[in-house]
C-alpha positions as a printed Julia matrix, in Angstrom:
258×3 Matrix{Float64}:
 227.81  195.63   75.98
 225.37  194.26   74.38
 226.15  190.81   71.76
 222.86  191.14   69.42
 223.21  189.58   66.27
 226.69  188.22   67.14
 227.1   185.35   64.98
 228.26  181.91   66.89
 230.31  179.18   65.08
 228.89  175.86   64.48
 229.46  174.05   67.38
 228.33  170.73   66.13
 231.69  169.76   64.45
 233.33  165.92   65.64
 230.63  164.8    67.55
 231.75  162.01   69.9
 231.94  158.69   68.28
 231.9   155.25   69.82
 235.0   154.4    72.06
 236.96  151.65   72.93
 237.03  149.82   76.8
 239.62  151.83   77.73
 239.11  155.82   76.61
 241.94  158.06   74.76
 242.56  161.32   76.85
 241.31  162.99   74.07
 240.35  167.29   75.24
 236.94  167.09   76.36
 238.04  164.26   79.29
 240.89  165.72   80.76
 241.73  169.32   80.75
 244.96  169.25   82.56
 244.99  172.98   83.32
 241.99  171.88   85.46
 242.68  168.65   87.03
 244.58  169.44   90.23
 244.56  165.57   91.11
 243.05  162.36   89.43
 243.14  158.72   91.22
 240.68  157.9    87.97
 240.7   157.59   84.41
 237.29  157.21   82.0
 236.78  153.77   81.4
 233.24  152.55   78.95
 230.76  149.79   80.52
 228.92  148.07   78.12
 225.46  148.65   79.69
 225.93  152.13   81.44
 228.22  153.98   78.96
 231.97  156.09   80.26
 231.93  155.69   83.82
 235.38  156.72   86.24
 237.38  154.02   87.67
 240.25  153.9    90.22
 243.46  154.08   89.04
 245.1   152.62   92.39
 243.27  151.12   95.63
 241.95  154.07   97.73
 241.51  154.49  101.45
 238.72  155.98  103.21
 239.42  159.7   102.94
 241.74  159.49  100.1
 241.25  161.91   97.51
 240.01  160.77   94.61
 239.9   163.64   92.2
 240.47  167.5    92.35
 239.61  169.58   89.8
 238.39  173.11   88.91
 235.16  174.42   86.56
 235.11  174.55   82.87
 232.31  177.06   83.19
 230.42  178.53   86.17
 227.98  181.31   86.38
 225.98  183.18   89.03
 222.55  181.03   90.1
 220.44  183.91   88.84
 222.03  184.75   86.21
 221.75  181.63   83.58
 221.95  184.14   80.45
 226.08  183.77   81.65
 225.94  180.25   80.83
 225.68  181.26   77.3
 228.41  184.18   77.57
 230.89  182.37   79.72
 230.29  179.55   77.01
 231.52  181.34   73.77
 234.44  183.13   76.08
 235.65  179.64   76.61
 238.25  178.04   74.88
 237.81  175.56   71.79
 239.06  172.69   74.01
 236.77  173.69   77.24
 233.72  174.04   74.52
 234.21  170.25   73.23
 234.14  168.52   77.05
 231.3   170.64   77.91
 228.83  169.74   74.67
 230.04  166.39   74.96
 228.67  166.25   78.63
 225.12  164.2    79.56
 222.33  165.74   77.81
 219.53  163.46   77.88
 216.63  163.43   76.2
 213.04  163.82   77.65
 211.92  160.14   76.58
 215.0   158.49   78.54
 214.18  155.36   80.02
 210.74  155.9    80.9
 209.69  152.69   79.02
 211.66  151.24   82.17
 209.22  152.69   84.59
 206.67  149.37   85.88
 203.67  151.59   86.78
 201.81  153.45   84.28
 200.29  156.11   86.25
 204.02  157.08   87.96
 205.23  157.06   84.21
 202.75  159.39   83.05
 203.44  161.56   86.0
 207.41  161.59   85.26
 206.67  162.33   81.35
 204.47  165.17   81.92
 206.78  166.77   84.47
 210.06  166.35   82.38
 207.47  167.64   79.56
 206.59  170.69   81.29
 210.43  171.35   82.12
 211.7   170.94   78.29
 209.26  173.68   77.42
 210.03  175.93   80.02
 213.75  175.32   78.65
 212.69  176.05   75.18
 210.99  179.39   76.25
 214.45  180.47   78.51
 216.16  179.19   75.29
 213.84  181.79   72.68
 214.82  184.61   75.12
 218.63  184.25   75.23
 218.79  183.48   71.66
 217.21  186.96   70.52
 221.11  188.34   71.1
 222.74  186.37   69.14
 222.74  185.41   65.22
 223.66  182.73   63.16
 222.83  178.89   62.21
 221.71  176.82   65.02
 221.35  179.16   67.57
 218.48  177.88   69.44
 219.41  174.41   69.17
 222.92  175.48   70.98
 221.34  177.07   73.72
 219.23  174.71   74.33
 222.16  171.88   74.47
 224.07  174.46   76.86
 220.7   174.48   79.08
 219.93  170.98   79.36
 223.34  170.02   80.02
 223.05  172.69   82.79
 220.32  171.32   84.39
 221.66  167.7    84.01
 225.36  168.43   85.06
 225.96  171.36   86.96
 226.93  171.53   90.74
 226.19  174.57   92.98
 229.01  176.08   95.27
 228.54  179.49   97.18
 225.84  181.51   94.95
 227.57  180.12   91.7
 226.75  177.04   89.77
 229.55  175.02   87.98
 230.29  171.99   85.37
 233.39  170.05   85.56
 233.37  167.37   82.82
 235.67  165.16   84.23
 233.73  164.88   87.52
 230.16  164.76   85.96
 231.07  161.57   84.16
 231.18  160.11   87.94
 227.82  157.57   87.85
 225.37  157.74   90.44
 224.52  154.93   93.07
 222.43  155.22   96.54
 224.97  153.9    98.15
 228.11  155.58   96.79
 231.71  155.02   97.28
 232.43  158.4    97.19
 231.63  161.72   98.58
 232.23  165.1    96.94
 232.38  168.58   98.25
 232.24  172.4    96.08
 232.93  173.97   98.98
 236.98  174.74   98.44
 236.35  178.13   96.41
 234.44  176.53   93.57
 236.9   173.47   93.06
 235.04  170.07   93.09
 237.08  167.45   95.25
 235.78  163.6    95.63
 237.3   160.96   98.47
 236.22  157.63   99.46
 234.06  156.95  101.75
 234.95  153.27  101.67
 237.94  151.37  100.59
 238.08  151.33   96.73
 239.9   148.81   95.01
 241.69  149.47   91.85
 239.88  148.83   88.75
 236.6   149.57   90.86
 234.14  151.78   89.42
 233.97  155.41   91.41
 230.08  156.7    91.94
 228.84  159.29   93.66
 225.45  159.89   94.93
 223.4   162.76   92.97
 220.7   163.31   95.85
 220.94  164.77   99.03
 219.32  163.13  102.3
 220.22  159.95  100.76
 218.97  157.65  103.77
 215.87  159.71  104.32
 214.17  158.71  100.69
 212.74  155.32   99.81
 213.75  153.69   96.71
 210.39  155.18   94.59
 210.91  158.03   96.04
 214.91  158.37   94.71
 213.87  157.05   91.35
 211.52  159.89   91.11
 213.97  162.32   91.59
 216.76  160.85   89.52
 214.05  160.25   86.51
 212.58  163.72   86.66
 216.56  165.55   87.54
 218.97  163.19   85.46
 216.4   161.07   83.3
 217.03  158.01   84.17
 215.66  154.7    86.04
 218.34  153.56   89.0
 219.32  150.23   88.91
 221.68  150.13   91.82
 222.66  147.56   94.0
 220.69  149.65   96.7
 217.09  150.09   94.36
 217.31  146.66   93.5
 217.32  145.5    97.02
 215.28  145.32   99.93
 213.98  149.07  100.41
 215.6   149.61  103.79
 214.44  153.59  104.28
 211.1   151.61  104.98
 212.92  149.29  107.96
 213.99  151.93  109.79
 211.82  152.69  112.7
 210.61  156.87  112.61
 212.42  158.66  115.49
 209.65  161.18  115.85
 207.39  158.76  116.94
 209.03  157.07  119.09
């Protein structure tokens, strides 16, 4: 059935404000109905924003968190974003618009080389207005105030956030506010029907801050090459312990050649 000129409620209503160290389980961080398991809680850093810590010390293949999607949609079909979106419950709405959603300046003033900044900013450019136009097109069913600058939101935070499993792609708030490093502590798998599940890779004391890696073929890339992807993917400039070291991918001796 079609929704034209369904009218959507103002979504904009108790925007996040600024938290303490230690974060209140307020809705949009914990939906209980969702987390299976949780060795974490959402702590803030002063530099990098909410982050997950360990709640206890962790063993190498503990599990670390469990939890199922707020939202997921078929690959190829992104106008279900939208519909699975207003279907969703006030509570599931609020942790999913108060996900990442960067915006297309974000931390390129970090970026050291001028020509590799102008590449990033024209690509991340060219991928906000292809957004935009997806963003026109979905927004001719609907009706109401704000409607394109919704979509939009529900878009980028797609891009930004979601995690693929089987043909279906997925957001899990609780997960995505995981940080990333290139040389995580943590692993993470959507391949148990759709429900996201984390576990060390390393011992993890508690207190310690939980990150996941965001790339695939993590060992294979050189340090500009993962800061490419992360700033053009995620927006931002990694400052890991791994990118500010030694860039190792270029030690390693190419098995190919001999």
């Amino acid at each position: 059935m079609s929704s034209a000129g369904k009218a959507l409620p103002d979504p904009y209503v108790g925007r996040p404000v600024r938290q303490p160290s230690r974060l209140q389980p307020h809705a949009w961080m914990a939906q209980t109905d969702r987390v299976l398991h949780s060795a974490v809680h959402v702590t803030e850093d002063p530099r990098k924003g909410r982050q997950l810590t360990a709640t206890r010390a962790l063993e190498p293949g503990d599990i670390v968190l469990r939890e199922l999607p707020s939202l997921s949609w078929p690959v190829d079909r992104v106008e279900q974003l939208v519909h699975s979106f207003l279907s969703s419950v006030p509570a599931d709405q609020l942790s999913i618009l108060n996900m990442v959603s960067p915006s297309v300046s974000a931390d390129l003033e970090i970026i050291p080389d001028r020509a590799w900044r102008s590449t990033v900013t024209t690509a991340r450019l060219q991928r906000a207005v292809d957004r935009h136009a997806l963003a026109c097109t979905l927004a001719e069913e609907y009706a109401g105030p704000r409607v394109l600058e919704l979509i939009n939101k529900l878009l980028l935070i797609g891009d930004t956030n979601s995690q693929a499993f089987e043909s279906c792609v997925a957001l899990f708030p609780l997960a995505a506010m995981a940080n990333h490093s290139c040389s995580p502590n943590t692993g993470h798998s959507t391949r148990q029907g759709g429900e996201m599940r984390y576990y060390a890779q390393r011992a993890i004391a508690a207190g310690e801050e939980v990150t996941i890696s965001y790339l695939g073929g993590l060992w294979e890339k050189s340090t500009r090459e993962r800061r490419s992807m992360l700033l053009l993917e995620k927006c931002f400039f990694c400052s890991c312990a791994r990118c500010r070291g030694p860039d190792t991918c270029r030690g390693l001796r190419c098995i190919e050649a001999g």
